[in-house]
N, CA, C and O atoms as a Tripos MOL2 file, in Angstrom:
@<TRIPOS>MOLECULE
protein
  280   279    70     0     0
PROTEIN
NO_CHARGES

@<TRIPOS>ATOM
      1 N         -44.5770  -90.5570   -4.0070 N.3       1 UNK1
      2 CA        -43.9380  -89.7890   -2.9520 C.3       1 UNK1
      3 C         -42.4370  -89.7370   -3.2460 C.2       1 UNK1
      4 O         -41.8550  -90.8180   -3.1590 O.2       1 UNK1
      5 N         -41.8110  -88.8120   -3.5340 N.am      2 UNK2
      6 CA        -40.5220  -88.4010   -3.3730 C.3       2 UNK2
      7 C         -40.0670  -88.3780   -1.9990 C.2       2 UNK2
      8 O         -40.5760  -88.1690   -0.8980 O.2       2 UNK2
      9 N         -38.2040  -88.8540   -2.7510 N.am      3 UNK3
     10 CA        -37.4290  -88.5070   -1.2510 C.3       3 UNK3
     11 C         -36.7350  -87.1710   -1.1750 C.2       3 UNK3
     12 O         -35.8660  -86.9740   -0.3260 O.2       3 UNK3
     13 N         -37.1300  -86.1680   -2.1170 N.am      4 UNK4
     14 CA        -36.4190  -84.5320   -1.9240 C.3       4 UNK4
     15 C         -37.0360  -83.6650   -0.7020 C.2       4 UNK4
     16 O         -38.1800  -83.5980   -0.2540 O.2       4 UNK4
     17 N         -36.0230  -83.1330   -0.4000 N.am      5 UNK5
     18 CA        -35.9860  -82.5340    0.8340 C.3       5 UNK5
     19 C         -36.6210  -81.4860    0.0230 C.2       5 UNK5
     20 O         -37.7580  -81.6450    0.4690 O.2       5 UNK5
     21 N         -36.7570  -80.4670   -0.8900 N.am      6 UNK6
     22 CA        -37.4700  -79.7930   -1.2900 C.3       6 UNK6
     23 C         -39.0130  -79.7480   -1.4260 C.2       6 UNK6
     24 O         -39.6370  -78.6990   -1.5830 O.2       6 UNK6
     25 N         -39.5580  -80.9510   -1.3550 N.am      7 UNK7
     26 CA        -40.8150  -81.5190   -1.7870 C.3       7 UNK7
     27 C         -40.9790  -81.7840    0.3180 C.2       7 UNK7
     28 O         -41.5730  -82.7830    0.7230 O.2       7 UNK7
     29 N         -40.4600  -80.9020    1.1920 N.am      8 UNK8
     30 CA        -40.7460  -81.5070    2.4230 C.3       8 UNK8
     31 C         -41.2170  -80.3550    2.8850 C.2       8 UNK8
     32 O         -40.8970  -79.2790    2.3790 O.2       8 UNK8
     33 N         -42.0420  -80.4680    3.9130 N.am      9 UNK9
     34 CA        -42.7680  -79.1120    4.7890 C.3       9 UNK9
     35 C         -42.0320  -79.4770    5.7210 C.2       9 UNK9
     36 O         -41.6890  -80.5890    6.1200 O.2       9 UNK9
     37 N         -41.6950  -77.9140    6.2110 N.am     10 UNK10
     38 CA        -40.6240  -78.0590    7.4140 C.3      10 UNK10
     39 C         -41.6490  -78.2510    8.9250 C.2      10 UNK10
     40 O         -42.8600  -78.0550    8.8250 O.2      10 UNK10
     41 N         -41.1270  -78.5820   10.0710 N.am     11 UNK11
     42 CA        -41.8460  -78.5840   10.9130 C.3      11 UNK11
     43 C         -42.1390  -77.2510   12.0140 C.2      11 UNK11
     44 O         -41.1940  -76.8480   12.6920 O.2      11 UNK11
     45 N         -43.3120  -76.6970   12.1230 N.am     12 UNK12
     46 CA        -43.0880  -75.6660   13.3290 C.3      12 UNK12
     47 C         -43.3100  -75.9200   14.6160 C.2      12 UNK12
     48 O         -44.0420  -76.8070   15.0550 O.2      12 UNK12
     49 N         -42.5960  -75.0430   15.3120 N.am     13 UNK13
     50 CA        -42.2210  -75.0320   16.7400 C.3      13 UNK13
     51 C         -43.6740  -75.7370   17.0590 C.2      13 UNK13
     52 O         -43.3040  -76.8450   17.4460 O.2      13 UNK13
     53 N         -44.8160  -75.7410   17.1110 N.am     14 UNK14
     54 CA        -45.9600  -75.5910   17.6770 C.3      14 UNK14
     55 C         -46.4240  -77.6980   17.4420 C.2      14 UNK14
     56 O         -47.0150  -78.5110   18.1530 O.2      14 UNK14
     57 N         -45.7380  -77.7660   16.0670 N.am     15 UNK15
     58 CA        -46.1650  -79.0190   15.5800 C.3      15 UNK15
     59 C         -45.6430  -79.9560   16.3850 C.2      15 UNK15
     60 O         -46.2000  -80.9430   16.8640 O.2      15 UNK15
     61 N         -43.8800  -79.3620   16.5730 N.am     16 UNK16
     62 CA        -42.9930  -80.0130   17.1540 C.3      16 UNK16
     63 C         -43.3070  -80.6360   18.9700 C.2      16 UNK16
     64 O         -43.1680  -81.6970   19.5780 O.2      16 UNK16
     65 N         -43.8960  -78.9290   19.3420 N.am     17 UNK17
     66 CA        -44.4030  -79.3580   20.5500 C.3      17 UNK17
     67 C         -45.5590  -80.3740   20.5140 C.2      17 UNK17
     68 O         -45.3070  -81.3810   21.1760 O.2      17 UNK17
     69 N         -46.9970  -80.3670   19.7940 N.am     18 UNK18
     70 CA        -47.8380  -81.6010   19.7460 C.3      18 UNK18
     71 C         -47.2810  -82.8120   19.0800 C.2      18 UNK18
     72 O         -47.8850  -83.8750   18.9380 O.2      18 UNK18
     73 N         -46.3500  -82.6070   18.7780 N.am     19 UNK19
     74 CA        -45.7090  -84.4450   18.3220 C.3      19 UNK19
     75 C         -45.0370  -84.6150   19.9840 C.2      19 UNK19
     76 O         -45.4500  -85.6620   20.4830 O.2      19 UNK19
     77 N         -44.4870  -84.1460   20.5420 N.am     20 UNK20
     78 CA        -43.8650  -84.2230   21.5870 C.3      20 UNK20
     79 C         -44.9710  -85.0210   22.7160 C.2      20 UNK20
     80 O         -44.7670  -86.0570   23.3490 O.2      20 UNK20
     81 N         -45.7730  -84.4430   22.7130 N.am     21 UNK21
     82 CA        -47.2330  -84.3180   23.5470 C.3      21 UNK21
     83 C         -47.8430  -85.4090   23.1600 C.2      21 UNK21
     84 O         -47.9250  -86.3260   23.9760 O.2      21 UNK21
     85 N         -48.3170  -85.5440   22.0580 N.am     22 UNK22
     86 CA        -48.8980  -86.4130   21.5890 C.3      22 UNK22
     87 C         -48.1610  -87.9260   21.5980 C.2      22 UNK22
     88 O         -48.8500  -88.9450   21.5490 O.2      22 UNK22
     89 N         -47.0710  -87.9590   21.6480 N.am     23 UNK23
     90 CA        -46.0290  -89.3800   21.7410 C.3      23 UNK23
     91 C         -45.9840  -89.6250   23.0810 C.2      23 UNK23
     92 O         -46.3950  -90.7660   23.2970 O.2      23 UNK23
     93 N         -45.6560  -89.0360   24.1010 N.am     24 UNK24
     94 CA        -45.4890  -89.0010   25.3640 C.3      24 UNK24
     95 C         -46.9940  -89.2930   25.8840 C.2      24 UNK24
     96 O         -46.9220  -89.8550   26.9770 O.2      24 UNK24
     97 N         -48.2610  -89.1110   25.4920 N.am     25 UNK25
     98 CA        -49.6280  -89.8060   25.8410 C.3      25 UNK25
     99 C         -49.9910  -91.0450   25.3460 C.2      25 UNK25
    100 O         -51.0750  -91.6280   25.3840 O.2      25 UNK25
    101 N         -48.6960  -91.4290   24.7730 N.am     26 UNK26
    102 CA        -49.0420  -93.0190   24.5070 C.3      26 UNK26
    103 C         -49.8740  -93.0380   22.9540 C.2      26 UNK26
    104 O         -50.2750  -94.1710   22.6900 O.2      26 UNK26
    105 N         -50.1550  -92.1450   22.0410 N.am     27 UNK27
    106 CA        -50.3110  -92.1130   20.8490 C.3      27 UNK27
    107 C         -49.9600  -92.8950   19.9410 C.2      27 UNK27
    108 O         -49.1430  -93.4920   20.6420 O.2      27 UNK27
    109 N         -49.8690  -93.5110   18.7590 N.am     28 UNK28
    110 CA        -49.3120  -93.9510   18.3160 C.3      28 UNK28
    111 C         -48.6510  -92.7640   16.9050 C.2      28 UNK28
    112 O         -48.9220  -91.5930   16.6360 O.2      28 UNK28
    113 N         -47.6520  -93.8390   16.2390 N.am     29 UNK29
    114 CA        -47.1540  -92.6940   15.0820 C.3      29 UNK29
    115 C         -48.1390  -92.2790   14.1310 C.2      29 UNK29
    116 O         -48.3370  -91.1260   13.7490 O.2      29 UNK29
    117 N         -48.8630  -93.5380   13.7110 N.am     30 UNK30
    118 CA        -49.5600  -93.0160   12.8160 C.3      30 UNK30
    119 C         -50.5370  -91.9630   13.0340 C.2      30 UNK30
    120 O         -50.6380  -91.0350   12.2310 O.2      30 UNK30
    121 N         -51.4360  -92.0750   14.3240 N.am     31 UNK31
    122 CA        -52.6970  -91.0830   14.5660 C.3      31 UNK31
    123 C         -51.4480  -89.9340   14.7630 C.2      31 UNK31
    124 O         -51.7790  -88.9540   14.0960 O.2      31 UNK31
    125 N         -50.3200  -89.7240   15.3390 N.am     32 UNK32
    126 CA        -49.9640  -88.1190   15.6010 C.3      32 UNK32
    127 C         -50.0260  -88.0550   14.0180 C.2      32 UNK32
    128 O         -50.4990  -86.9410   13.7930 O.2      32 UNK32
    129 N         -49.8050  -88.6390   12.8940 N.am     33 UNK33
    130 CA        -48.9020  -88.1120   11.2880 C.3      33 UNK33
    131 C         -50.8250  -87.7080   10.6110 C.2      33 UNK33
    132 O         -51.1210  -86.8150    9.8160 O.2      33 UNK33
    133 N         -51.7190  -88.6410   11.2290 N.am     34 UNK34
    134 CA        -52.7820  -88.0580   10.8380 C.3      34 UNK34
    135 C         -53.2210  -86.5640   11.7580 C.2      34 UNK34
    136 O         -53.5090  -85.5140   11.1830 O.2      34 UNK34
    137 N         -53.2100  -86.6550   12.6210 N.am     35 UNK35
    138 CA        -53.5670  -85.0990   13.3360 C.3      35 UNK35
    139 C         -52.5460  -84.4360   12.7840 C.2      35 UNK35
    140 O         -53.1860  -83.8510   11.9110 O.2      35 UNK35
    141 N         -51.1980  -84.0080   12.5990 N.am     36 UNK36
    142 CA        -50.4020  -83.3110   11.9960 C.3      36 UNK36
    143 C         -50.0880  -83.3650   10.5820 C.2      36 UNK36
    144 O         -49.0690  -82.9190   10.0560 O.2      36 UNK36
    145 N         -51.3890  -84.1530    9.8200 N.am     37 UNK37
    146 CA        -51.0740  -84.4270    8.0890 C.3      37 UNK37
    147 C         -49.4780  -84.3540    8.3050 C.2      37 UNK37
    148 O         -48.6460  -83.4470    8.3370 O.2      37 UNK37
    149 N         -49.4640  -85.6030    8.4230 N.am     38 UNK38
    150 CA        -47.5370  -85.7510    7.9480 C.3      38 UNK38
    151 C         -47.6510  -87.6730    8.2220 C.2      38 UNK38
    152 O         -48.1430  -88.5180    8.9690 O.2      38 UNK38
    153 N         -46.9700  -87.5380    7.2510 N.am     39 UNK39
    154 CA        -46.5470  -89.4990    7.3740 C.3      39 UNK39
    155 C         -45.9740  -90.3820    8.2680 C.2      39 UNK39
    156 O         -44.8710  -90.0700    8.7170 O.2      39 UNK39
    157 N         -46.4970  -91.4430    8.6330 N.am     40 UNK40
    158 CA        -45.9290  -91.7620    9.8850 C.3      40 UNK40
    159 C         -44.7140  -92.0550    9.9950 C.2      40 UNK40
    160 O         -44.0670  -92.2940   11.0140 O.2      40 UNK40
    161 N         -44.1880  -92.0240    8.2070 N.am     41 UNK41
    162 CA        -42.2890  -92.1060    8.4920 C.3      41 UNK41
    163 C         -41.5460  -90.6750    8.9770 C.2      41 UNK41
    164 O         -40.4590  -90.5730    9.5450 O.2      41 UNK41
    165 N         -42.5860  -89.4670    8.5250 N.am     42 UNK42
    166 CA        -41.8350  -88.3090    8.9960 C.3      42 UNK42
    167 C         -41.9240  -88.1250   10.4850 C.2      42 UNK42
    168 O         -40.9990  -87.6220   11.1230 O.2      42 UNK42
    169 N         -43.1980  -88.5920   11.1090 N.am     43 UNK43
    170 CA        -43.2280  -88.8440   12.6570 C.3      43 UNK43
    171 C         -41.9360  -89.5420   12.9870 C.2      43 UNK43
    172 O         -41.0440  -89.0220   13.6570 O.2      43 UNK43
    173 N         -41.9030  -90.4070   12.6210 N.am     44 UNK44
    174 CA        -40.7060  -91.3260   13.3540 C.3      44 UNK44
    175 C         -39.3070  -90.5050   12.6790 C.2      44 UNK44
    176 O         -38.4520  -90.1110   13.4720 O.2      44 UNK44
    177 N         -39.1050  -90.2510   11.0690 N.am     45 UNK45
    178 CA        -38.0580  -89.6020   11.7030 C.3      45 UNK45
    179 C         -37.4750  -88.1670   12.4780 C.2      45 UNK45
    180 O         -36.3700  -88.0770   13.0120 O.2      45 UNK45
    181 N         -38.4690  -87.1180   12.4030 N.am     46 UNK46
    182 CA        -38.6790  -86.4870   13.6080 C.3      46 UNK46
    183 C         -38.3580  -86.7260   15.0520 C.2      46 UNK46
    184 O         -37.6190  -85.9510   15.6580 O.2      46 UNK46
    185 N         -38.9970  -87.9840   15.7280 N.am     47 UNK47
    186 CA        -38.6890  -88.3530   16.9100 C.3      47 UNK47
    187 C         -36.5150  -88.7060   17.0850 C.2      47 UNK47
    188 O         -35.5960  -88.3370   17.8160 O.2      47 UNK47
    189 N         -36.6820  -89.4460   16.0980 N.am     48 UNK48
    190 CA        -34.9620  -89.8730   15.5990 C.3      48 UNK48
    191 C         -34.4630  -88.5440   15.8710 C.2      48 UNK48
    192 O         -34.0520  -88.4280   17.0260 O.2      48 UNK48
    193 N         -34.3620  -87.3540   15.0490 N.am     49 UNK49
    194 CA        -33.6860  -86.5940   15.5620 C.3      49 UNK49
    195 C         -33.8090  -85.7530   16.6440 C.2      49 UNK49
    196 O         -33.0080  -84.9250   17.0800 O.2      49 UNK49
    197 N         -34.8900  -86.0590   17.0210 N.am     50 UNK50
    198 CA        -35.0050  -85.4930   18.9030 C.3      50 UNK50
    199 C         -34.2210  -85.7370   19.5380 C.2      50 UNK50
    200 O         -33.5710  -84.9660   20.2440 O.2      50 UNK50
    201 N         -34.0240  -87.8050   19.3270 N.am     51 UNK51
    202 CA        -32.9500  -88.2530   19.9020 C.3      51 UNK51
    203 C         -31.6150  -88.2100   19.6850 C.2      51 UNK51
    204 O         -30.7470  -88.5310   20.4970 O.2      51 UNK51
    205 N         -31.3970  -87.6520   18.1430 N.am     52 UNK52
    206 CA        -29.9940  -87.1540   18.5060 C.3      52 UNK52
    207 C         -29.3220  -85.9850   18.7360 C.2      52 UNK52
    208 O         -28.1290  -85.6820   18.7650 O.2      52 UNK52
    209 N         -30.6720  -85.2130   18.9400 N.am     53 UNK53
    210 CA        -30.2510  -83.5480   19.0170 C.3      53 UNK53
    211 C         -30.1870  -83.8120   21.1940 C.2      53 UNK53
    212 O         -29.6220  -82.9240   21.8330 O.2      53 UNK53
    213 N         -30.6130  -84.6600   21.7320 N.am     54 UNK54
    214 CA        -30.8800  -84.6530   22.9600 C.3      54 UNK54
    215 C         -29.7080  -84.3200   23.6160 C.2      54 UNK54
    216 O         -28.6780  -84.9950   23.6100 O.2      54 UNK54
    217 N         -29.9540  -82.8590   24.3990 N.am     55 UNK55
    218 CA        -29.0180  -81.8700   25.1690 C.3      55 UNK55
    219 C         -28.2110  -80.9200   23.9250 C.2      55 UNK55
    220 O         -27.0120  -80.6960   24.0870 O.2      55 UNK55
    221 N         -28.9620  -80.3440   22.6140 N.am     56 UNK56
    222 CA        -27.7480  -80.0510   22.1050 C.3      56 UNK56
    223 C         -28.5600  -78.7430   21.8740 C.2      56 UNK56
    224 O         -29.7690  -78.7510   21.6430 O.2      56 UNK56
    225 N         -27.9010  -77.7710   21.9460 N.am     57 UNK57
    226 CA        -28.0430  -76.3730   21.2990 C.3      57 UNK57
    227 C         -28.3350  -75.8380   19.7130 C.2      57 UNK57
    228 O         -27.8020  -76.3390   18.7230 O.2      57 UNK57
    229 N         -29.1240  -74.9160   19.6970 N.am     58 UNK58
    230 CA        -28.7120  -74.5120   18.2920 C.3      58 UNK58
    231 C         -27.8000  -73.2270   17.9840 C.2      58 UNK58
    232 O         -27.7380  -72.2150   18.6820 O.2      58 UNK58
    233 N         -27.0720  -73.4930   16.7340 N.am     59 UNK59
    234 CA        -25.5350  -72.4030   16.6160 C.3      59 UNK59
    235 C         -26.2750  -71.4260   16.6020 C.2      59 UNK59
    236 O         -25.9210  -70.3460   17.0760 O.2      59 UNK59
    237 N         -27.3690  -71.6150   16.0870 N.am     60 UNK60
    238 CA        -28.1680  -69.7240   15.5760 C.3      60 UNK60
    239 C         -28.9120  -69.1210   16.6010 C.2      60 UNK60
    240 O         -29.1070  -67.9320   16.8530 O.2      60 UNK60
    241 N         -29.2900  -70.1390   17.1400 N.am     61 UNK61
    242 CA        -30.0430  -68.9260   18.2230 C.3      61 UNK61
    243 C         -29.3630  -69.0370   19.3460 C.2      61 UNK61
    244 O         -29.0650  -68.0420   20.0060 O.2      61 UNK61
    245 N         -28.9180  -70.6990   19.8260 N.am     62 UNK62
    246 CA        -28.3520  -70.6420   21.6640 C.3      62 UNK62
    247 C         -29.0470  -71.2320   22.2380 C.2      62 UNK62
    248 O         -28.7960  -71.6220   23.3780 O.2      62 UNK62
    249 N         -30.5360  -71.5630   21.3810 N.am     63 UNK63
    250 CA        -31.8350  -71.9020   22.3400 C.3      63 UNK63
    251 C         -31.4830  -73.4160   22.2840 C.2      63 UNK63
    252 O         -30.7410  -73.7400   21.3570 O.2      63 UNK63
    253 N         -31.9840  -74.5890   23.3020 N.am     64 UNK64
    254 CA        -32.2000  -75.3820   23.1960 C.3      64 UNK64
    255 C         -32.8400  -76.5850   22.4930 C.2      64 UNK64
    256 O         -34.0150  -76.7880   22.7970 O.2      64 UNK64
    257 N         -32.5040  -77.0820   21.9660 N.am     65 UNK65
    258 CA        -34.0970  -78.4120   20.6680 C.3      65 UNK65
    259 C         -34.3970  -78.8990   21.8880 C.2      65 UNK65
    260 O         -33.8580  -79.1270   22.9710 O.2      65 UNK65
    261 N         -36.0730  -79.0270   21.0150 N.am     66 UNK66
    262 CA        -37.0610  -79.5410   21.7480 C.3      66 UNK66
    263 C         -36.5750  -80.8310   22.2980 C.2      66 UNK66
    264 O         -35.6090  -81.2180   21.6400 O.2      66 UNK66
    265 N         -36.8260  -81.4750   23.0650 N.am     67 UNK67
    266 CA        -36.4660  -82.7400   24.1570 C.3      67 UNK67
    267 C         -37.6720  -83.6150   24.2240 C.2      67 UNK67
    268 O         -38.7620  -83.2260   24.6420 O.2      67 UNK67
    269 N         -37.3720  -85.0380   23.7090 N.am     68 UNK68
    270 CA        -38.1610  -86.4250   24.1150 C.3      68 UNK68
    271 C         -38.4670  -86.5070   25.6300 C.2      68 UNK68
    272 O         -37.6590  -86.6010   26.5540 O.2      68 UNK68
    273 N         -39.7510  -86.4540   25.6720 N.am     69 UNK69
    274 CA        -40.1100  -86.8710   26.9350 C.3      69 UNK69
    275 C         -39.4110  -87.7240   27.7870 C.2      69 UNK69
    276 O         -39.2070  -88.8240   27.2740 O.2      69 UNK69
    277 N         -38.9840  -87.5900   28.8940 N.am     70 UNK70
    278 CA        -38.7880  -88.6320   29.4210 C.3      70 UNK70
    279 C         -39.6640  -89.7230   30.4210 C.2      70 UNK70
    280 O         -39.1350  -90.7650   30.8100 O.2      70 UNK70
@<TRIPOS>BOND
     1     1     2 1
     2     2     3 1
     3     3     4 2
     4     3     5 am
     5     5     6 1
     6     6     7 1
     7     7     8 2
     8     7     9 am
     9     9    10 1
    10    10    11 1
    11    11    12 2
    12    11    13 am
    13    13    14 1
    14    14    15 1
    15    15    16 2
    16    15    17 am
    17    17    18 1
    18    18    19 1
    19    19    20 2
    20    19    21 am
    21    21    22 1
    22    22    23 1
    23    23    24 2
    24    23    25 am
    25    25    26 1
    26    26    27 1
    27    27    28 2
    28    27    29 am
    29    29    30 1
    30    30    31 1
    31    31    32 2
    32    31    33 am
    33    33    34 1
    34    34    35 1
    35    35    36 2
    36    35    37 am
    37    37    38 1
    38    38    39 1
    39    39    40 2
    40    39    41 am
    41    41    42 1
    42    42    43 1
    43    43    44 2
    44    43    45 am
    45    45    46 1
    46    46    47 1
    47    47    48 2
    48    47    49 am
    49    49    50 1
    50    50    51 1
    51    51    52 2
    52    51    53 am
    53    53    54 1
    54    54    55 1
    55    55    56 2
    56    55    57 am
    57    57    58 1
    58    58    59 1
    59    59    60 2
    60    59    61 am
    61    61    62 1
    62    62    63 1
    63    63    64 2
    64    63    65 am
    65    65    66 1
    66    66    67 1
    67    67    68 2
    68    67    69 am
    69    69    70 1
    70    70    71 1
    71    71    72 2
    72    71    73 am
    73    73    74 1
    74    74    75 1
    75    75    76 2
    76    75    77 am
    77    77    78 1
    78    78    79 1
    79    79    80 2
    80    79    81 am
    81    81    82 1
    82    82    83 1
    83    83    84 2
    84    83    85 am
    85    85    86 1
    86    86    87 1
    87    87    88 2
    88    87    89 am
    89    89    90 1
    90    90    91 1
    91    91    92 2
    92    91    93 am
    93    93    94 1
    94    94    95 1
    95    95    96 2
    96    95    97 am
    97    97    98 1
    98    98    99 1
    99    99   100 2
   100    99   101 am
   101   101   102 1
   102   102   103 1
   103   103   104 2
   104   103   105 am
   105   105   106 1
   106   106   107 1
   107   107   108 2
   108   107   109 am
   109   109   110 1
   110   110   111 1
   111   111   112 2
   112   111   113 am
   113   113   114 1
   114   114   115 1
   115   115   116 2
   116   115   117 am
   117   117   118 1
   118   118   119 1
   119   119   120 2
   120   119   121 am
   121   121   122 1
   122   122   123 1
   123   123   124 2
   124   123   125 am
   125   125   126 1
   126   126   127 1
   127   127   128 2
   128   127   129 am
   129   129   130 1
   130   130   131 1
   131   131   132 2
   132   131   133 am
   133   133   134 1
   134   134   135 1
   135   135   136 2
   136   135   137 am
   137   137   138 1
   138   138   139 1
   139   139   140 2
   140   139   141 am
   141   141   142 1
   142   142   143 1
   143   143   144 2
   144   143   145 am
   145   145   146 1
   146   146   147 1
   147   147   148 2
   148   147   149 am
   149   149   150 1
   150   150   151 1
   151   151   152 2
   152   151   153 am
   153   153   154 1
   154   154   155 1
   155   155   156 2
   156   155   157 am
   157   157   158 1
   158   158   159 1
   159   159   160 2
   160   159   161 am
   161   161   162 1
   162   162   163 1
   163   163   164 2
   164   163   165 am
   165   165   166 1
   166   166   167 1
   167   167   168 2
   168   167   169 am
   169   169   170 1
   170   170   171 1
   171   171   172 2
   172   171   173 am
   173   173   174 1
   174   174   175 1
   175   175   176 2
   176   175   177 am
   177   177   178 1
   178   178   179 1
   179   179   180 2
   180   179   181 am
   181   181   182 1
   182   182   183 1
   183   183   184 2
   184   183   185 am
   185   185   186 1
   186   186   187 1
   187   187   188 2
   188   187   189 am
   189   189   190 1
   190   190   191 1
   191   191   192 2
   192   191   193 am
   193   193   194 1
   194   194   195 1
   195   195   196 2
   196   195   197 am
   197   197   198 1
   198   198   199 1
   199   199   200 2
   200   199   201 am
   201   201   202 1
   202   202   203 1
   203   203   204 2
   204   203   205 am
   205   205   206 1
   206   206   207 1
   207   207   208 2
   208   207   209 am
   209   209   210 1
   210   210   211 1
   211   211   212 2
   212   211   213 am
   213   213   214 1
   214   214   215 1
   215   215   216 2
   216   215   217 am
   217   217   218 1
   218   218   219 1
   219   219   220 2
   220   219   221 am
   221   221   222 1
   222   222   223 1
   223   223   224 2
   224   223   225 am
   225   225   226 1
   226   226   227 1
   227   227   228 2
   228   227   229 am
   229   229   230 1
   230   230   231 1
   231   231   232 2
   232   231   233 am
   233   233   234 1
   234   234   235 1
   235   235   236 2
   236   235   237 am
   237   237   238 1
   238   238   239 1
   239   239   240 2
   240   239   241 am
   241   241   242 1
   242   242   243 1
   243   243   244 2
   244   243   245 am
   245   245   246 1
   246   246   247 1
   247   247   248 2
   248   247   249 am
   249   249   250 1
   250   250   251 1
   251   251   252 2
   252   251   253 am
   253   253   254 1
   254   254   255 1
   255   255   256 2
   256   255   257 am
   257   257   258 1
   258   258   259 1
   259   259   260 2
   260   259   261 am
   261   261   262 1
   262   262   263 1
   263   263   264 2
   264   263   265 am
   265   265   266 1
   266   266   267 1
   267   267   268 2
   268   267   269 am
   269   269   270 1
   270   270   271 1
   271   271   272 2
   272   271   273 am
   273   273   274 1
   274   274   275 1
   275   275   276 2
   276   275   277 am
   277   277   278 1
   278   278   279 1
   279   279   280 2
@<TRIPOS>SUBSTRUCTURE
     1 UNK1         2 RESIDUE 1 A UNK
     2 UNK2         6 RESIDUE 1 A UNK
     3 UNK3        10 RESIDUE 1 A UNK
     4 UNK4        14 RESIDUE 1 A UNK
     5 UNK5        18 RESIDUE 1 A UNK
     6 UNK6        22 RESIDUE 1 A UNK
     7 UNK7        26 RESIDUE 1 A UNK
     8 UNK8        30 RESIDUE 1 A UNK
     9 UNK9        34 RESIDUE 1 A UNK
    10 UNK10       38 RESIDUE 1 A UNK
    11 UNK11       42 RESIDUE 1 A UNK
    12 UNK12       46 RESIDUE 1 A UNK
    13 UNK13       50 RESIDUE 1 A UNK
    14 UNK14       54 RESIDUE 1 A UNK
    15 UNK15       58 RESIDUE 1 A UNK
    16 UNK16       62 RESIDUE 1 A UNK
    17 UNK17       66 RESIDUE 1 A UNK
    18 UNK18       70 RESIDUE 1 A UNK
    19 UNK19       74 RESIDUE 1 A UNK
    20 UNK20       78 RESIDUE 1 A UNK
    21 UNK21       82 RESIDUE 1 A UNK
    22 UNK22       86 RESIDUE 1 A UNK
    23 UNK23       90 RESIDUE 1 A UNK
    24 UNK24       94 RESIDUE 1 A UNK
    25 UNK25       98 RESIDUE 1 A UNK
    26 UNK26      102 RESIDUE 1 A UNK
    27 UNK27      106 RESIDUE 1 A UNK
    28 UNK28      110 RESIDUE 1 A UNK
    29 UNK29      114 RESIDUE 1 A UNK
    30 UNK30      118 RESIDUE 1 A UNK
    31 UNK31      122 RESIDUE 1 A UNK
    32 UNK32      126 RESIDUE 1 A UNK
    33 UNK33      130 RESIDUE 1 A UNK
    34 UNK34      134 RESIDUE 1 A UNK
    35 UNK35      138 RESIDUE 1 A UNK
    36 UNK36      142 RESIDUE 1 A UNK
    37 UNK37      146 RESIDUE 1 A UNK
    38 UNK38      150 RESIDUE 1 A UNK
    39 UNK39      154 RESIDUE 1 A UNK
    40 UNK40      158 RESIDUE 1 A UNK
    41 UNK41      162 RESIDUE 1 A UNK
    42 UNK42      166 RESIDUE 1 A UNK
    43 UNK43      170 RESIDUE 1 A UNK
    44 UNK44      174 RESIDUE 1 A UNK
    45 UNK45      178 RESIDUE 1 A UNK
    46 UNK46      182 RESIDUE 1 A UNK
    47 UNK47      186 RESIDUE 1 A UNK
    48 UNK48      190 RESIDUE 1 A UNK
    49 UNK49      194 RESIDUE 1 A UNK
    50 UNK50      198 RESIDUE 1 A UNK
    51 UNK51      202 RESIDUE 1 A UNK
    52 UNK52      206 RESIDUE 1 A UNK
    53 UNK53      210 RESIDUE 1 A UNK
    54 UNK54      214 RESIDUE 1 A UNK
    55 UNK55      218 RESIDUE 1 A UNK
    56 UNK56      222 RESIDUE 1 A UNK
    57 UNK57      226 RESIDUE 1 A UNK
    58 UNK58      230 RESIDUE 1 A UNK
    59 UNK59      234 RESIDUE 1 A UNK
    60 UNK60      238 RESIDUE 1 A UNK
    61 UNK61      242 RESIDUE 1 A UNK
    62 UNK62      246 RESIDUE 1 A UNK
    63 UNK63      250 RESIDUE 1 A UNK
    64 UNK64      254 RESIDUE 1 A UNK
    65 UNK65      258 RESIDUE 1 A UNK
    66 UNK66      262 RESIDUE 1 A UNK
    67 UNK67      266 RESIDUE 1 A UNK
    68 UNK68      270 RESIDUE 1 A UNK
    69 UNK69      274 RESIDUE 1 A UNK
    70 UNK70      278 RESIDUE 1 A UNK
């Protein structure tokens, strides 16, 4: 396994929302990285930047990032 960001599948809106969903039901990382074929380090760092995008905009669209359950 490489650490290139090239060698990475980006995440879509849709995935983003069932990692969201799926963490917030008490899931663990690994079963969401198996339902979303993705590793349970990309789960977790996914969640990481939820938390640091939390309340922040994007420059390109205006729209909001997705938000950690509270």
């Amino acid at each position: 396994m490489t650490n290139s960001r090239t060698s990475t599948r980006p995440w879509l809106p849709d995935e983003e929302a069932e990692l969201l969903s799926l963490f917030a039901s008490g899931v663990t990382a690994e079963q969401v990285g198996e339902r979303l074929h993705r590793s349970r380090q990309a789960v977790y760092a996914r969640l990481q930047r939820f938390q640091k995008q939390h309340g922040r905009a994007s420059r390109v669209s205006g729209k909001s990032f997705a938000q950690l359950p509270k």
